[in-house]
C-alpha positions as MATLAB code, in Angstrom:
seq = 'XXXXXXXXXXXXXXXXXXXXXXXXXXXXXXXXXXXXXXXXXXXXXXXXXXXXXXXXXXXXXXXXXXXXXXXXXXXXXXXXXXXXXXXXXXXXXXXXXXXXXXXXXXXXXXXXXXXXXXXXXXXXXXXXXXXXXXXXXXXXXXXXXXXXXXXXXXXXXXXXXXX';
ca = [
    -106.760 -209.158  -20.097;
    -105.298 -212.437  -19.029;
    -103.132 -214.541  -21.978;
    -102.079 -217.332  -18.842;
     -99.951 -216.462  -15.727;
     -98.581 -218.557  -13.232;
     -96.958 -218.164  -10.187;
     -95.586 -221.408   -8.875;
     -94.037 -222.722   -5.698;
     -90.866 -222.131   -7.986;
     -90.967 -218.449   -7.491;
     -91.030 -217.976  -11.323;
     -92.888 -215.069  -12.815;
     -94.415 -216.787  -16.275;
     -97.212 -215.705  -19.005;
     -98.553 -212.522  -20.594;
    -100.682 -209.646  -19.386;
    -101.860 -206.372  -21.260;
    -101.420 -203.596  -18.934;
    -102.109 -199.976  -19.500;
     -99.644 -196.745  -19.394;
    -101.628 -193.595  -17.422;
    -100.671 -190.430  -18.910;
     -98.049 -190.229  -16.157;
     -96.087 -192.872  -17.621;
     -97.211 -195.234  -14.822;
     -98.552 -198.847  -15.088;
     -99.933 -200.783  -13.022;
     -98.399 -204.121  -12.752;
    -101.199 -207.003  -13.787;
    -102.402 -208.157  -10.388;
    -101.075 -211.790  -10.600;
     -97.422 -210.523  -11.724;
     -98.039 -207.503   -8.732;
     -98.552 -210.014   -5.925;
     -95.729 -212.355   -7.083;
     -92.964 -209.256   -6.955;
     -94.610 -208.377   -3.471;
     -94.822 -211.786   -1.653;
     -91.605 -212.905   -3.212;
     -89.391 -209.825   -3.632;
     -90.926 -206.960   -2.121;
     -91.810 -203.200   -3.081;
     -88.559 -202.356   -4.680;
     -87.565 -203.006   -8.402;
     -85.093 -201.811  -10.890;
     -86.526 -200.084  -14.150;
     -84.235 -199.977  -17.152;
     -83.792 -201.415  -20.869;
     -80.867 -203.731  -22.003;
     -82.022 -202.803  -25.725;
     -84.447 -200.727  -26.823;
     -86.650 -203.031  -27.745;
     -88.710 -203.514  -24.421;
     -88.529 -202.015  -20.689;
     -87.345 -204.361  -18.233;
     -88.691 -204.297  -14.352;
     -86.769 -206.466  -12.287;
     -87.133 -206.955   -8.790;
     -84.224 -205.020   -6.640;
     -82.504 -208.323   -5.304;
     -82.709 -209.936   -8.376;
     -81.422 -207.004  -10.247;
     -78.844 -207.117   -7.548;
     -77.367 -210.328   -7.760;
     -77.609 -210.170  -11.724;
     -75.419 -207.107  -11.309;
     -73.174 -207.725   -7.960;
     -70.492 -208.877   -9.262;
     -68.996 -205.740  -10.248;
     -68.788 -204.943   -6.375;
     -67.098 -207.668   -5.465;
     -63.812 -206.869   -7.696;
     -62.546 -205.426  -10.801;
     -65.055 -206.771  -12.753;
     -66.647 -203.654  -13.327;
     -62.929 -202.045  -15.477;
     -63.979 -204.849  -17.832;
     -65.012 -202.947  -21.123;
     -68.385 -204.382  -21.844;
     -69.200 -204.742  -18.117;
     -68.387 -200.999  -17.988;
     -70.707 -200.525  -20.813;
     -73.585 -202.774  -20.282;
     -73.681 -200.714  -16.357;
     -73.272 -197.554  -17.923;
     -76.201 -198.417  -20.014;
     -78.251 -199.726  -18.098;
     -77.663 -197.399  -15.330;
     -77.812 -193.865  -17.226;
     -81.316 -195.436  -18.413;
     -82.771 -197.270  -15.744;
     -83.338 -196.473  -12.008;
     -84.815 -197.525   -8.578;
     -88.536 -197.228   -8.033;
     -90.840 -198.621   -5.186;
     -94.459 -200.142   -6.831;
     -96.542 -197.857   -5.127;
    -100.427 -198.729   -3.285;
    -102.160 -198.950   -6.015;
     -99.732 -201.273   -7.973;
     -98.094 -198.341   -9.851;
     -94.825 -197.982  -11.207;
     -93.193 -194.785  -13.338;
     -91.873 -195.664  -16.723;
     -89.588 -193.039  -17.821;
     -90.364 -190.944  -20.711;
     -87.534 -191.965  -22.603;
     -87.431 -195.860  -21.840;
     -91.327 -195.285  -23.199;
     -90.064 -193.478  -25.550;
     -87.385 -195.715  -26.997;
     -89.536 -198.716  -26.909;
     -92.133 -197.351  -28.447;
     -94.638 -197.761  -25.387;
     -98.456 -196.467  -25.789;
    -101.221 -196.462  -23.982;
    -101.736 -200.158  -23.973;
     -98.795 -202.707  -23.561;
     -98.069 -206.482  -23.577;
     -96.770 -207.072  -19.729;
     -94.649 -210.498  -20.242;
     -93.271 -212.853  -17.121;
     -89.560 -214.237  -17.924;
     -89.175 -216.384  -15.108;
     -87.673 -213.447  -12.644;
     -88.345 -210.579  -14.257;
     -90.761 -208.793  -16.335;
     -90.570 -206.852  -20.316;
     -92.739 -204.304  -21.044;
     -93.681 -203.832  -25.011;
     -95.297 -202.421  -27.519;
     -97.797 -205.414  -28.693;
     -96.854 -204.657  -32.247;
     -93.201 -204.590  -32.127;
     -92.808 -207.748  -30.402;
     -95.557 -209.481  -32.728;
     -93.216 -208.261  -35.606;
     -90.268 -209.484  -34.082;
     -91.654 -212.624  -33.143;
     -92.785 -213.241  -36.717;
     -89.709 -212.291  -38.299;
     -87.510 -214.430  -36.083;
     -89.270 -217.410  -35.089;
     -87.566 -220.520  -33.099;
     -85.680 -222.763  -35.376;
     -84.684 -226.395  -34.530;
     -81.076 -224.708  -34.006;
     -82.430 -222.534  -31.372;
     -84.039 -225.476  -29.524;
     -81.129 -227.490  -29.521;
     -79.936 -224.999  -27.866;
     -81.826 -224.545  -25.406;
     -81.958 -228.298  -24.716;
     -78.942 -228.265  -23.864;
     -79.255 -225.697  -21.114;
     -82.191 -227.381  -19.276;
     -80.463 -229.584  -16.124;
     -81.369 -233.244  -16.718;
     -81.280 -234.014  -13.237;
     -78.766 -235.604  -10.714;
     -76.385 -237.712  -12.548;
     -75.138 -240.563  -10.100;
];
């Protein structure tokens, strides 16, 4: 079931899609998000969870460059660098989106974010979050955008050349 989804000329992967979790732990990508990761990105993705909230599926390159740094120097001795990648890294892994649109959620990433059967499949921008429709609906309700956070984020939006 389609909440809006858009795939622009920007390469941005935007909206919300309820997807379903096989009893393998597999879901299939919603078709829109699916053929966005392929003709952008390609088969491979990373699979992992910065918190437990929600299960992250980013495609490989962009997962990549999000992460390269540590290759290029020291970076990677840096405490919380060292922890974020040993996080993310004992938890998460390399998968290929198979034929049919598949892709394996492990039992304890599903486990830790509470993942069912059904799931609320949600585009942010290059990336995707898997959760559990319930625990984000809480979440949202119990933190909602304040006029502080969109300040905020104002502020990070690029106004354009300046001359």
């Amino acid at each position: 079931m389609a909440n809006g989804m858009n795939w622009d000329e920007t390469g941005m992967l935007i909206g919300s899609y309820t997807a379903k979790i096989d009893r393998s732990g597999r879901i299939k990508i919603p078709e829109k998000f699916r053929a966005a990761i392929l003709g952008e990105y390609g088969v491979d993705v990373f699979i992992t969870a910065l918190t437990d909230e929600a299960v992250q599926i980013y495609p490989l390159s962009v997962w990549e460059k999000m992460t390269g740094v540590a290759k290029e120097g020291a970076l990677h001795l840096r405490p919380d660098v060292r922890r974020f990648l040993l996080r993310v890294n004992r938890r998460g892994a390399k998968h290929e989106i198979d034929s049919k649109g598949r892709v394996l959620l492990n039992s304890v990433l599903r486990s830790a974010a509470k993942l069912q059967e059904e799931v609320e499949v949600i585009g942010l921008n290059n990336h995707l979050e898997v959760w559990n429709r319930e625990v984000l609906d809480e979440k949202l309700e119990n933190k909602p955008l304040t006029d502080e956070d969109f300040e905020t984020i104002a502020n990070l939006i690029p106004r354009g050349k300046s001359e």
